[in-house]
PDB file with SEQRES, HELIX, SHEET and CRYST1 records, atoms N, CA, C and O in Angstrom:
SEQRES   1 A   75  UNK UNK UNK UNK UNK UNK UNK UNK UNK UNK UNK UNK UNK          
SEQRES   2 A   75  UNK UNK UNK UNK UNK UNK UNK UNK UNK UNK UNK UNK UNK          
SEQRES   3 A   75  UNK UNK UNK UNK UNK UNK UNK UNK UNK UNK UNK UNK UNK          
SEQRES   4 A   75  UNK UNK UNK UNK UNK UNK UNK UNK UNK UNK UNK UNK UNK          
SEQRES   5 A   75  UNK UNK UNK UNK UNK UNK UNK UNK UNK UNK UNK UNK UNK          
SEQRES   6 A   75  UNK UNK UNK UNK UNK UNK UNK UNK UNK UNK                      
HELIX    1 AA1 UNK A    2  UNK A   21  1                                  20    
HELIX    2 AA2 UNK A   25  UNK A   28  1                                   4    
HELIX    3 AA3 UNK A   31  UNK A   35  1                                   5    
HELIX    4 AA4 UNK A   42  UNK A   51  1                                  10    
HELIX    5 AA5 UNK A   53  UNK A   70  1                                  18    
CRYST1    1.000    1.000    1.000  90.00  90.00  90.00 P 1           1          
ATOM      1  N   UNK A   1      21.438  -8.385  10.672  1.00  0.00           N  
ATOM      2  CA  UNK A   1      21.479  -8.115   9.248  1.00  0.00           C  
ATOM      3  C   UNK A   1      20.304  -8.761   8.536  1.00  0.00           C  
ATOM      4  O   UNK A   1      19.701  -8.268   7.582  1.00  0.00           O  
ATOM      5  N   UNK A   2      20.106  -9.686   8.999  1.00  0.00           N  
ATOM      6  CA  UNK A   2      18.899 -10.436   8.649  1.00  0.00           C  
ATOM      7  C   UNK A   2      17.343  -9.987   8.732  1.00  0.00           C  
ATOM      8  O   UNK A   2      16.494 -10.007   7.841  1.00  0.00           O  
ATOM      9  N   UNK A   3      17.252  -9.633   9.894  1.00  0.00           N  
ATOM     10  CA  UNK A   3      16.155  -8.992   9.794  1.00  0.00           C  
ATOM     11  C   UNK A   3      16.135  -7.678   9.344  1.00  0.00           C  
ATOM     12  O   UNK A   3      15.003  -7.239   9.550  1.00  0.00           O  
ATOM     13  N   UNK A   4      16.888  -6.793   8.798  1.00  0.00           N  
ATOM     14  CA  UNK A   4      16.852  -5.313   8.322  1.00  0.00           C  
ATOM     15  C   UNK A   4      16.778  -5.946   6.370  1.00  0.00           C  
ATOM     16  O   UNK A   4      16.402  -5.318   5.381  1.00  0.00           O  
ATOM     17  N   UNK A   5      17.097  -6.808   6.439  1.00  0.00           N  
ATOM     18  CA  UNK A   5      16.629  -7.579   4.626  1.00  0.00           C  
ATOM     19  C   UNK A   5      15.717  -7.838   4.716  1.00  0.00           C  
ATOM     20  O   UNK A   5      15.009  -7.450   3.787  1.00  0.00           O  
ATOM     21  N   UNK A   6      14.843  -8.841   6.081  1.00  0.00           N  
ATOM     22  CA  UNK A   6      13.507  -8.888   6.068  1.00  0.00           C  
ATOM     23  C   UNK A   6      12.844  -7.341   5.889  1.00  0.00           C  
ATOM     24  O   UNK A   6      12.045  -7.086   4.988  1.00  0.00           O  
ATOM     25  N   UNK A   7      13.179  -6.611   6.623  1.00  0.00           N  
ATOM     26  CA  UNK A   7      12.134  -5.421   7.305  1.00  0.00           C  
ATOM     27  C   UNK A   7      12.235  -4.685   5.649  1.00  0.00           C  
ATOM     28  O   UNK A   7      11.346  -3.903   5.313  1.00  0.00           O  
ATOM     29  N   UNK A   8      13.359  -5.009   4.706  1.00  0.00           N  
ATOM     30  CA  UNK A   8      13.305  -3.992   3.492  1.00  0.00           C  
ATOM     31  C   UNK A   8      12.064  -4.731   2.374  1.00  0.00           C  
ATOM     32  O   UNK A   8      11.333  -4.163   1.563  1.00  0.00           O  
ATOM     33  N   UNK A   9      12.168  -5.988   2.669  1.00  0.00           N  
ATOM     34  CA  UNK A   9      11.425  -6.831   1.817  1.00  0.00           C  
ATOM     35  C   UNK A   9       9.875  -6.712   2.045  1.00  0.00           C  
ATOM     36  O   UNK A   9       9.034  -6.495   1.173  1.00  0.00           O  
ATOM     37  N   UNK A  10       9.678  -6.883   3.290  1.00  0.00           N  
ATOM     38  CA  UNK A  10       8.428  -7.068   3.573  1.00  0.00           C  
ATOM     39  C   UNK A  10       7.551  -5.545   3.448  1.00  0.00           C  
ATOM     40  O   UNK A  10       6.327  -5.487   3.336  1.00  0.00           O  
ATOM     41  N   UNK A  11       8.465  -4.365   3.493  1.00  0.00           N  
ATOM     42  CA  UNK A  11       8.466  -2.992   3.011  1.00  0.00           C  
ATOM     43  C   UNK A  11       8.086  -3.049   1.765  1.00  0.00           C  
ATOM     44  O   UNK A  11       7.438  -2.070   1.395  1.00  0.00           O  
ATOM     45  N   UNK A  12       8.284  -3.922   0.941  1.00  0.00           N  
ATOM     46  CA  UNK A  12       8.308  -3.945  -0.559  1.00  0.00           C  
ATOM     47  C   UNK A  12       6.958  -4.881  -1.188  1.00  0.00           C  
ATOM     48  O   UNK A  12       6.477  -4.737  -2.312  1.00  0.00           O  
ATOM     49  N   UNK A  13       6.552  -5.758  -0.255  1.00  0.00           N  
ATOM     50  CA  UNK A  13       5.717  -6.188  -0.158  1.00  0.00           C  
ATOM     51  C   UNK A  13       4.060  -5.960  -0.097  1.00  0.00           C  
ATOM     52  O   UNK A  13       3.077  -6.354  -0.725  1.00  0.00           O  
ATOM     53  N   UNK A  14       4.388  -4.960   1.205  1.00  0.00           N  
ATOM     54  CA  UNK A  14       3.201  -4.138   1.535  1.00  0.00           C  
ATOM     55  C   UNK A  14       2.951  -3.403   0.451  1.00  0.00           C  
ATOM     56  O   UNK A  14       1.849  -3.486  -0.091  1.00  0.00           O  
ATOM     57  N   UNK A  15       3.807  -2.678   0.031  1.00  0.00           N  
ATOM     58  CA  UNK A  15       3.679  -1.564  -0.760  1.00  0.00           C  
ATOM     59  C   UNK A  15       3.257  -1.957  -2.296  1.00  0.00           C  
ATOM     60  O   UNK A  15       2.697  -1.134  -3.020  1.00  0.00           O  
ATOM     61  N   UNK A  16       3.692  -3.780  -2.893  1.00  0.00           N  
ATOM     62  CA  UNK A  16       3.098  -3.785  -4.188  1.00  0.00           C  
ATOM     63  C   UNK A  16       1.577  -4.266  -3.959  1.00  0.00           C  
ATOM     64  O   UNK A  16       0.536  -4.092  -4.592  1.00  0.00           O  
ATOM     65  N   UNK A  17       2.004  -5.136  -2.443  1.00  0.00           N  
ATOM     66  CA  UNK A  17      -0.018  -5.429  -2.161  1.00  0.00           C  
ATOM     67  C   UNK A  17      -0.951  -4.597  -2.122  1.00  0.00           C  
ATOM     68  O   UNK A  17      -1.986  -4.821  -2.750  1.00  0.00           O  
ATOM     69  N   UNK A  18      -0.771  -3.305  -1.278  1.00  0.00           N  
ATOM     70  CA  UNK A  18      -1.493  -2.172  -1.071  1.00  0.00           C  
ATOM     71  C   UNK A  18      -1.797  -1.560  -2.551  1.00  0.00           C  
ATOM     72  O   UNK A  18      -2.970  -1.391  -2.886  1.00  0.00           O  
ATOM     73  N   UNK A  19      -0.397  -1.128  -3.707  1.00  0.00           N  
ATOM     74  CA  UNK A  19      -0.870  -0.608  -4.461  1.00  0.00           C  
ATOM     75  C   UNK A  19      -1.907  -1.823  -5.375  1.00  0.00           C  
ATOM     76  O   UNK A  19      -2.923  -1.282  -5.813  1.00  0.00           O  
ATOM     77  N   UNK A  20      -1.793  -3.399  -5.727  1.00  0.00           N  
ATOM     78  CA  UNK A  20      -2.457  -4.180  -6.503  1.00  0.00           C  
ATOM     79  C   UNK A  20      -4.023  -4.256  -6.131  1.00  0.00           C  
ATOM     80  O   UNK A  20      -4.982  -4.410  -6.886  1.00  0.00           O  
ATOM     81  N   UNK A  21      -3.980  -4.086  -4.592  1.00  0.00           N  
ATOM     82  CA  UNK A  21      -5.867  -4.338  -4.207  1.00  0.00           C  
ATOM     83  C   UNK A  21      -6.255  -2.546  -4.594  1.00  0.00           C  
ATOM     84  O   UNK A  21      -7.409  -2.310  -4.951  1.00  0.00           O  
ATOM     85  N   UNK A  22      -5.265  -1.392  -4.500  1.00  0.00           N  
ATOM     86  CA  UNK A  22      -6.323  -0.366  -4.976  1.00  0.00           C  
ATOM     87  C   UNK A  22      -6.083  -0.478  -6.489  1.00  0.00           C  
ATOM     88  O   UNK A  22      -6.530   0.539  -7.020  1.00  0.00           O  
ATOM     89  N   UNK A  23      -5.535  -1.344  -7.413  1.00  0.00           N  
ATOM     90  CA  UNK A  23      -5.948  -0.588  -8.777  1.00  0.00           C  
ATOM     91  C   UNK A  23      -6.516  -1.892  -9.014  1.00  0.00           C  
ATOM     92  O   UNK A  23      -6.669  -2.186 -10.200  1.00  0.00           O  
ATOM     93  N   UNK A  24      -6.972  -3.007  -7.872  1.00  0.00           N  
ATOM     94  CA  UNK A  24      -7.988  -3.851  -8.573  1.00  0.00           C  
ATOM     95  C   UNK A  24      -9.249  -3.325  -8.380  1.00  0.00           C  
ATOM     96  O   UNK A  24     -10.136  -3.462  -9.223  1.00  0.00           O  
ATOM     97  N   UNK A  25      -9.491  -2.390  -6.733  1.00  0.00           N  
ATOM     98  CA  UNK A  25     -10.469  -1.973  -6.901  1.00  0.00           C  
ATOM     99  C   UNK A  25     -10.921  -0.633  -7.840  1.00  0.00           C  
ATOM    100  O   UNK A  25     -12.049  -0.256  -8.156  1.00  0.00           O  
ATOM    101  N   UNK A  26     -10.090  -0.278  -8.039  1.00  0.00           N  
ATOM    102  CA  UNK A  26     -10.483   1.229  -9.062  1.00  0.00           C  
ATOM    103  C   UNK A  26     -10.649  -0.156 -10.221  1.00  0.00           C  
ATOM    104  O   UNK A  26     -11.827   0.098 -10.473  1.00  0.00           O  
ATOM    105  N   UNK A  27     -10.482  -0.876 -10.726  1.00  0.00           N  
ATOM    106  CA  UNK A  27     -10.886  -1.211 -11.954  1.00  0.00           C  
ATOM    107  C   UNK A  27     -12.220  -2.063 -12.020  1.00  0.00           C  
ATOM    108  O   UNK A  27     -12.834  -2.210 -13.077  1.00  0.00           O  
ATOM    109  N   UNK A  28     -12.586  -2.559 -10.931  1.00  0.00           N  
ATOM    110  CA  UNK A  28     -13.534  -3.342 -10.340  1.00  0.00           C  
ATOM    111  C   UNK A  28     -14.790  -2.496  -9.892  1.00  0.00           C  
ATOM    112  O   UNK A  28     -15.857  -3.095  -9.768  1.00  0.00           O  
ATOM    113  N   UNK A  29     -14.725  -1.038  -9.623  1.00  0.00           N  
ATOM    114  CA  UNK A  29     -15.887  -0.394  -9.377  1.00  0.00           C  
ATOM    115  C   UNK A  29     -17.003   0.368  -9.993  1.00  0.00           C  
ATOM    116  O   UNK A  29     -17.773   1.195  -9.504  1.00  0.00           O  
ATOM    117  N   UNK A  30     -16.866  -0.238 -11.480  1.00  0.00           N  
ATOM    118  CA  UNK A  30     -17.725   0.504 -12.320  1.00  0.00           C  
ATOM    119  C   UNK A  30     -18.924  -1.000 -12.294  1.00  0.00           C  
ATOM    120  O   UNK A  30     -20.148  -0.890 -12.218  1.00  0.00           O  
ATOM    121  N   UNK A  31     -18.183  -2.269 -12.378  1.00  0.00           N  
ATOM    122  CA  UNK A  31     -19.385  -3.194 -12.108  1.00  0.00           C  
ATOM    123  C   UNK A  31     -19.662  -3.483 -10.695  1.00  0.00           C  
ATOM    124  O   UNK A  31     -20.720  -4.111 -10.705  1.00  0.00           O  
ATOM    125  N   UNK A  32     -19.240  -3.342  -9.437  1.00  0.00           N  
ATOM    126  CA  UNK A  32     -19.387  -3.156  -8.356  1.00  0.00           C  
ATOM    127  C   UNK A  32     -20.344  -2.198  -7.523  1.00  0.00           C  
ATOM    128  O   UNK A  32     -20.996  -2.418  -6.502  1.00  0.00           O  
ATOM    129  N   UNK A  33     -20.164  -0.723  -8.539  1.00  0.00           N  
ATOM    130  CA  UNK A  33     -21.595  -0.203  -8.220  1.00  0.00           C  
ATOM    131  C   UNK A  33     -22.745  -0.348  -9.062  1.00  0.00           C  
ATOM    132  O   UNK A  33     -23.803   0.181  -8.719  1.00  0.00           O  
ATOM    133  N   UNK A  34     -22.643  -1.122 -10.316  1.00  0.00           N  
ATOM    134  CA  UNK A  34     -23.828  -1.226 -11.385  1.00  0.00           C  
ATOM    135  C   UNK A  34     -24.582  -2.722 -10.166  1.00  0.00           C  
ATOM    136  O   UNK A  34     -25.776  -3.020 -10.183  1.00  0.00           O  
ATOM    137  N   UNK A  35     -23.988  -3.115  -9.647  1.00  0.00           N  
ATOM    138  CA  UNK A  35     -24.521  -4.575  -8.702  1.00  0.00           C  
ATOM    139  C   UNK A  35     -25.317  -3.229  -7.685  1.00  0.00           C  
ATOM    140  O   UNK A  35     -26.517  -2.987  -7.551  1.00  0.00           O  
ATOM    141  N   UNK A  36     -24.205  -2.586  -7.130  1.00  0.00           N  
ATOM    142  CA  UNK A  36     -24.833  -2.557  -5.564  1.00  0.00           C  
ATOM    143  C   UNK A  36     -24.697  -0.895  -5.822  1.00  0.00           C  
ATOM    144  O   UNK A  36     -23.598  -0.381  -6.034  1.00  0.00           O  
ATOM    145  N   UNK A  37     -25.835  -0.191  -5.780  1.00  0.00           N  
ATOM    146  CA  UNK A  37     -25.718   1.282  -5.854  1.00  0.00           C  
ATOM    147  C   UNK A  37     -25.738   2.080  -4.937  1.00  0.00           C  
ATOM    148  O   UNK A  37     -25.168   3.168  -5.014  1.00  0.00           O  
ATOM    149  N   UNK A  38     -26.511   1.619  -3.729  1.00  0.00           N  
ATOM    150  CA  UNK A  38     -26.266   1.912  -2.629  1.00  0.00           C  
ATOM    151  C   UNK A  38     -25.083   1.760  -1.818  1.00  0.00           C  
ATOM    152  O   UNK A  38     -25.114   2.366  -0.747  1.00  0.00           O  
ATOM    153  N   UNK A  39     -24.096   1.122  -2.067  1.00  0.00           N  
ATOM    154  CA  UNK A  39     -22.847   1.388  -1.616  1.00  0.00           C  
ATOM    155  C   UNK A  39     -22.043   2.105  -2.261  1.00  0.00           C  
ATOM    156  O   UNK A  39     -20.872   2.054  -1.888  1.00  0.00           O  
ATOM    157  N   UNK A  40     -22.458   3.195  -3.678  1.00  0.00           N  
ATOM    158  CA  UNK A  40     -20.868   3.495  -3.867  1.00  0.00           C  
ATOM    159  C   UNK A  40     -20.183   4.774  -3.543  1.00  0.00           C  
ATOM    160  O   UNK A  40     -19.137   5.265  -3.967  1.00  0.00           O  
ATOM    161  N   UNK A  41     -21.044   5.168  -2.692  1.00  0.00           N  
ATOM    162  CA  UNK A  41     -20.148   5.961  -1.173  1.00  0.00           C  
ATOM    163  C   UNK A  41     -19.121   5.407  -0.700  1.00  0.00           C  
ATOM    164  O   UNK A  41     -17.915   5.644  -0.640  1.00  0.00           O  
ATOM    165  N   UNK A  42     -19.994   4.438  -0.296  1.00  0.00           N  
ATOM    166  CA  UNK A  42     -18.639   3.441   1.183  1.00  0.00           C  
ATOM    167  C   UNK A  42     -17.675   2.896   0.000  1.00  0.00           C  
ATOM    168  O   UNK A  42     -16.542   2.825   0.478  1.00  0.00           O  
ATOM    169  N   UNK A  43     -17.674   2.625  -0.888  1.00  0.00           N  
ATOM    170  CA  UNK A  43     -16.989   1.579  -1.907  1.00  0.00           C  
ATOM    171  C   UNK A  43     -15.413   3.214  -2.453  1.00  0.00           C  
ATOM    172  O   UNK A  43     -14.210   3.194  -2.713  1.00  0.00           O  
ATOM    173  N   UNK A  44     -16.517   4.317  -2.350  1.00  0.00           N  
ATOM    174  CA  UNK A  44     -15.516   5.517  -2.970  1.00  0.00           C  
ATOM    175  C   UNK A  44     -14.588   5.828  -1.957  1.00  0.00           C  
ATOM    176  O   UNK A  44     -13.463   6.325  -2.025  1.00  0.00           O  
ATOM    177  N   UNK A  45     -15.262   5.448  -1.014  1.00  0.00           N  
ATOM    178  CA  UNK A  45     -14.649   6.128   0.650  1.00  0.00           C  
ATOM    179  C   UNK A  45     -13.279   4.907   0.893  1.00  0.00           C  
ATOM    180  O   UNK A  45     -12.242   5.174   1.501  1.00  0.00           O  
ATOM    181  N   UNK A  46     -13.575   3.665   0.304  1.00  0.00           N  
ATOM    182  CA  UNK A  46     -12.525   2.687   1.036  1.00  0.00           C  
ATOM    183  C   UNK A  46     -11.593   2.594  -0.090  1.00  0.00           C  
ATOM    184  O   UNK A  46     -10.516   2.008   0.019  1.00  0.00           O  
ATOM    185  N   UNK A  47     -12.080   3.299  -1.440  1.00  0.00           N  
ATOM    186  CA  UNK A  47     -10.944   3.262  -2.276  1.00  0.00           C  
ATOM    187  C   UNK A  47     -10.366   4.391  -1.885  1.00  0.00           C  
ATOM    188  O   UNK A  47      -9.141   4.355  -2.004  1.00  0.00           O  
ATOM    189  N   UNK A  48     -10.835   5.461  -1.427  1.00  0.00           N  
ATOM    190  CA  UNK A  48      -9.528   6.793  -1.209  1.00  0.00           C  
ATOM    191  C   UNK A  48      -8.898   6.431  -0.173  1.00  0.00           C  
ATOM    192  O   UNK A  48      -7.755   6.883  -0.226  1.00  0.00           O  
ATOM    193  N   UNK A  49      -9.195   5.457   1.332  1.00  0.00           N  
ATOM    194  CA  UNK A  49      -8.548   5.239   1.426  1.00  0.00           C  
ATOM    195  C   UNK A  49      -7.428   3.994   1.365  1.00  0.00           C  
ATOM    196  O   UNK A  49      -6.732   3.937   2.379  1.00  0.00           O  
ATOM    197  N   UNK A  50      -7.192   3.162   0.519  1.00  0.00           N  
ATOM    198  CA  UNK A  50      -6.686   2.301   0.154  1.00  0.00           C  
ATOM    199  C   UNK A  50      -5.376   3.596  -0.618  1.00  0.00           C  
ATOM    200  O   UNK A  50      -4.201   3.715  -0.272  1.00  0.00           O  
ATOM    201  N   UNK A  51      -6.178   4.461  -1.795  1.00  0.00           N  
ATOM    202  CA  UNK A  51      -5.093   5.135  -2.057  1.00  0.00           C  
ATOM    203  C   UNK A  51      -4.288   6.026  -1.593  1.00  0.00           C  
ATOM    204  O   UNK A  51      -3.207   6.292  -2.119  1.00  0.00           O  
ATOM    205  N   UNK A  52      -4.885   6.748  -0.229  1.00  0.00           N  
ATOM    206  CA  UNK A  52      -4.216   7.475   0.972  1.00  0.00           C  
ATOM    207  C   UNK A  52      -2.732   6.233   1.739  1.00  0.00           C  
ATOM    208  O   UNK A  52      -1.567   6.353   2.116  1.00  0.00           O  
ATOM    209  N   UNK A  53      -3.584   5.331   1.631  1.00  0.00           N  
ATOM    210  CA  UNK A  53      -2.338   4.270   2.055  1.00  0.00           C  
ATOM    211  C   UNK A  53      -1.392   4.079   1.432  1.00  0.00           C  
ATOM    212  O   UNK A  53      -0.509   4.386   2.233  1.00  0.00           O  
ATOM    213  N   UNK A  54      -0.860   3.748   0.447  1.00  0.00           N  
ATOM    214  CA  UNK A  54      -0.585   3.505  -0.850  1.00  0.00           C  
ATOM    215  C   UNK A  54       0.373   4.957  -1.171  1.00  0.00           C  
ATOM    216  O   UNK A  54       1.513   4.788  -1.602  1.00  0.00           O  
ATOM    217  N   UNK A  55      -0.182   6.478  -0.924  1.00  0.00           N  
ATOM    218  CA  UNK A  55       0.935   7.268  -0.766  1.00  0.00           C  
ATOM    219  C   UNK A  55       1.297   7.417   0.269  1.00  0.00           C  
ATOM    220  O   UNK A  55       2.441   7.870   0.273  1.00  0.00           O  
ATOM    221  N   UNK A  56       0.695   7.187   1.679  1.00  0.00           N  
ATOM    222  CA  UNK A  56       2.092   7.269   2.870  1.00  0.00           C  
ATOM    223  C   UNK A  56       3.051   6.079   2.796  1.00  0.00           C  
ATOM    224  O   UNK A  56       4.031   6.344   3.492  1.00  0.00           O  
ATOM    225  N   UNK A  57       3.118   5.323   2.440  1.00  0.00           N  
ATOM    226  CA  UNK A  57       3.899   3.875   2.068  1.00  0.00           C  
ATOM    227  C   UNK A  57       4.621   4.617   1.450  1.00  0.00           C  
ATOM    228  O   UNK A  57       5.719   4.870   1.946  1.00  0.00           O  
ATOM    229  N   UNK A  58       4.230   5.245   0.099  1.00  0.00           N  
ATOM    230  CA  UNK A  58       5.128   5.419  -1.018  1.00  0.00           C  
ATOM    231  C   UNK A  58       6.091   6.464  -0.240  1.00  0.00           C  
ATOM    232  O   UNK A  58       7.262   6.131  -0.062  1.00  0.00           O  
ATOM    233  N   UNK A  59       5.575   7.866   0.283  1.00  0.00           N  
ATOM    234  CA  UNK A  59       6.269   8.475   0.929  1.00  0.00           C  
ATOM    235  C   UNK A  59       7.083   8.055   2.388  1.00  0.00           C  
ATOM    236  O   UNK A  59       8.135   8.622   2.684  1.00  0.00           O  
ATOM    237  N   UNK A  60       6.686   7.363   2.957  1.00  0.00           N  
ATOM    238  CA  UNK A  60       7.590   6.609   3.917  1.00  0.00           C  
ATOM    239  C   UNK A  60       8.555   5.905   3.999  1.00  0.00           C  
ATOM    240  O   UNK A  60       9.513   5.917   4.772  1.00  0.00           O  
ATOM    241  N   UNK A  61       8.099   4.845   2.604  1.00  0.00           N  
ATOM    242  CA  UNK A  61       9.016   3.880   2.082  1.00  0.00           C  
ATOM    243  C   UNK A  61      10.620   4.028   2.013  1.00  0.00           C  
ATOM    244  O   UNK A  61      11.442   3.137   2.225  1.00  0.00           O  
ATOM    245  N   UNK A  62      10.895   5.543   1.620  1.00  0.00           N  
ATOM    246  CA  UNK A  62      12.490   6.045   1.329  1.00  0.00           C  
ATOM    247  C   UNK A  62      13.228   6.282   3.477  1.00  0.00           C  
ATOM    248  O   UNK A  62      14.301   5.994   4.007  1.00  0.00           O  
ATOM    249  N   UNK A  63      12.282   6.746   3.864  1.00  0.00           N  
ATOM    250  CA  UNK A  63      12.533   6.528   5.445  1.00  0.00           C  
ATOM    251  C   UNK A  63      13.038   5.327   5.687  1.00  0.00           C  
ATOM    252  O   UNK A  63      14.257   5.158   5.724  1.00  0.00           O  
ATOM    253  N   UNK A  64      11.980   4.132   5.926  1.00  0.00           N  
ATOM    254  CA  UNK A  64      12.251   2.908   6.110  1.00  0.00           C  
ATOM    255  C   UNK A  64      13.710   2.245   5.339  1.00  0.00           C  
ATOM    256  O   UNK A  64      14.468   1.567   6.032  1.00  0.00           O  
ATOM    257  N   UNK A  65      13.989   2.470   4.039  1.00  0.00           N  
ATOM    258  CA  UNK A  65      14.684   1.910   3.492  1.00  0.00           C  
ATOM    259  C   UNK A  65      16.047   2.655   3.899  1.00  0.00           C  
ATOM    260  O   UNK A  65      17.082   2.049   3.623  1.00  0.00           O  
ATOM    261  N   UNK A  66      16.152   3.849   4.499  1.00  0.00           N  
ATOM    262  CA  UNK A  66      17.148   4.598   4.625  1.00  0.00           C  
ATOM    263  C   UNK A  66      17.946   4.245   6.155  1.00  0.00           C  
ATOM    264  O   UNK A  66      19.091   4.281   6.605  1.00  0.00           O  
ATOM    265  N   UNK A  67      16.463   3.863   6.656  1.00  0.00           N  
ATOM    266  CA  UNK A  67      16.802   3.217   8.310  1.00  0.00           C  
ATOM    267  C   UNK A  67      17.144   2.233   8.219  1.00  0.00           C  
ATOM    268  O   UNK A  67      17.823   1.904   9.192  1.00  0.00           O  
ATOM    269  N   UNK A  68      17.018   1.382   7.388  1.00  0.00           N  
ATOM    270  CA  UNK A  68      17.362  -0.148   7.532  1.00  0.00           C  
ATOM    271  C   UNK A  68      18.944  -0.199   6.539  1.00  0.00           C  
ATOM    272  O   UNK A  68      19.670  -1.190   6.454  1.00  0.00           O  
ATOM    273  N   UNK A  69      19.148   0.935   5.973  1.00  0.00           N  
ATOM    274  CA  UNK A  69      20.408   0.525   5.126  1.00  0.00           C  
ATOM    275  C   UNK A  69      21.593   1.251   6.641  1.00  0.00           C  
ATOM    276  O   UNK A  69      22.711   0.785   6.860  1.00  0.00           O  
ATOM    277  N   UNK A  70      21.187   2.004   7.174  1.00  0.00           N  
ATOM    278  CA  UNK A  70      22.131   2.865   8.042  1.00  0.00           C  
ATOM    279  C   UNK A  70      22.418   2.054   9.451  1.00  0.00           C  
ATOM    280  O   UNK A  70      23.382   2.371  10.147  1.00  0.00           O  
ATOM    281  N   UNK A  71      21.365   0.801   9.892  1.00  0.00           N  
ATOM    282  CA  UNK A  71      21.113  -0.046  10.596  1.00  0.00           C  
ATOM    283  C   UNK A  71      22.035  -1.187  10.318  1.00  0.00           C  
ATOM    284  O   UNK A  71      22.491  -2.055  11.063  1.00  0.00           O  
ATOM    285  N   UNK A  72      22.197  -0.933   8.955  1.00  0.00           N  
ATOM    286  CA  UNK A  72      23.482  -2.268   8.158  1.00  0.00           C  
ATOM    287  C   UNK A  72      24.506  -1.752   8.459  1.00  0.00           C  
ATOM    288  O   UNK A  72      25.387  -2.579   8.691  1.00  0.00           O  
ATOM    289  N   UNK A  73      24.774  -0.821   8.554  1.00  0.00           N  
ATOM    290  CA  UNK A  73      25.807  -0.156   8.271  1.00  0.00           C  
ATOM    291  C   UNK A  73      27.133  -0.118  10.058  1.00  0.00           C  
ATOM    292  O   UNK A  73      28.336  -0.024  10.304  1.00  0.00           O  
ATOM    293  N   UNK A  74      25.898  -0.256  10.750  1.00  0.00           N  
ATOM    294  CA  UNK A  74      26.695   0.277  12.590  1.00  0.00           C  
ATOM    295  C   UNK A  74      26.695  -1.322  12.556  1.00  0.00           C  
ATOM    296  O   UNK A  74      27.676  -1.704  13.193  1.00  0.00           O  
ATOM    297  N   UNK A  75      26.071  -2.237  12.126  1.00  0.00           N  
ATOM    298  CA  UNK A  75      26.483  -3.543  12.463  1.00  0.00           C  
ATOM    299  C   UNK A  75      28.045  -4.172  12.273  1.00  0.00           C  
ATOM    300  O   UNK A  75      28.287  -5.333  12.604  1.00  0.00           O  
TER     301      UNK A  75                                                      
END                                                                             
């Protein structure tokens, strides 16, 4: 039981970290490429995917949480 509270938490975790580093970097990349202009390819490329991450989490998230409540449940 314990660890299916961990596994929901740490689910919850990922998912506010993942979304906080992409909307620090979407807010961070207008002076990020005025510094470095030659990166803001790679800088566009690692924010889509930060936000590609960020929706399979979001879309996964109801999986995970559904497995771990049904996992409570046969215990």
């Amino acid at each position: 039981m314990v660890v299916n509270i961990t596994h929901i938490v740490l689910a919850g975790i990922v998912l506010i970290t993942l979304l906080t580093v992409t909307l620090l970097s979407l807010y961070y990349r207008h002076q990020f490429i005025s510094h470095y202009p030659q990166f803001s390819r790679s800088y566009d490329l690692m924010l889509l995917g930060l936000f590609l991450a960020v929706l399979t989490k979001t879309l996964f998230l109801p999986l995970d949480l559904n497995n771990a409540v049904h996992s409570l449940r046969t215990e």
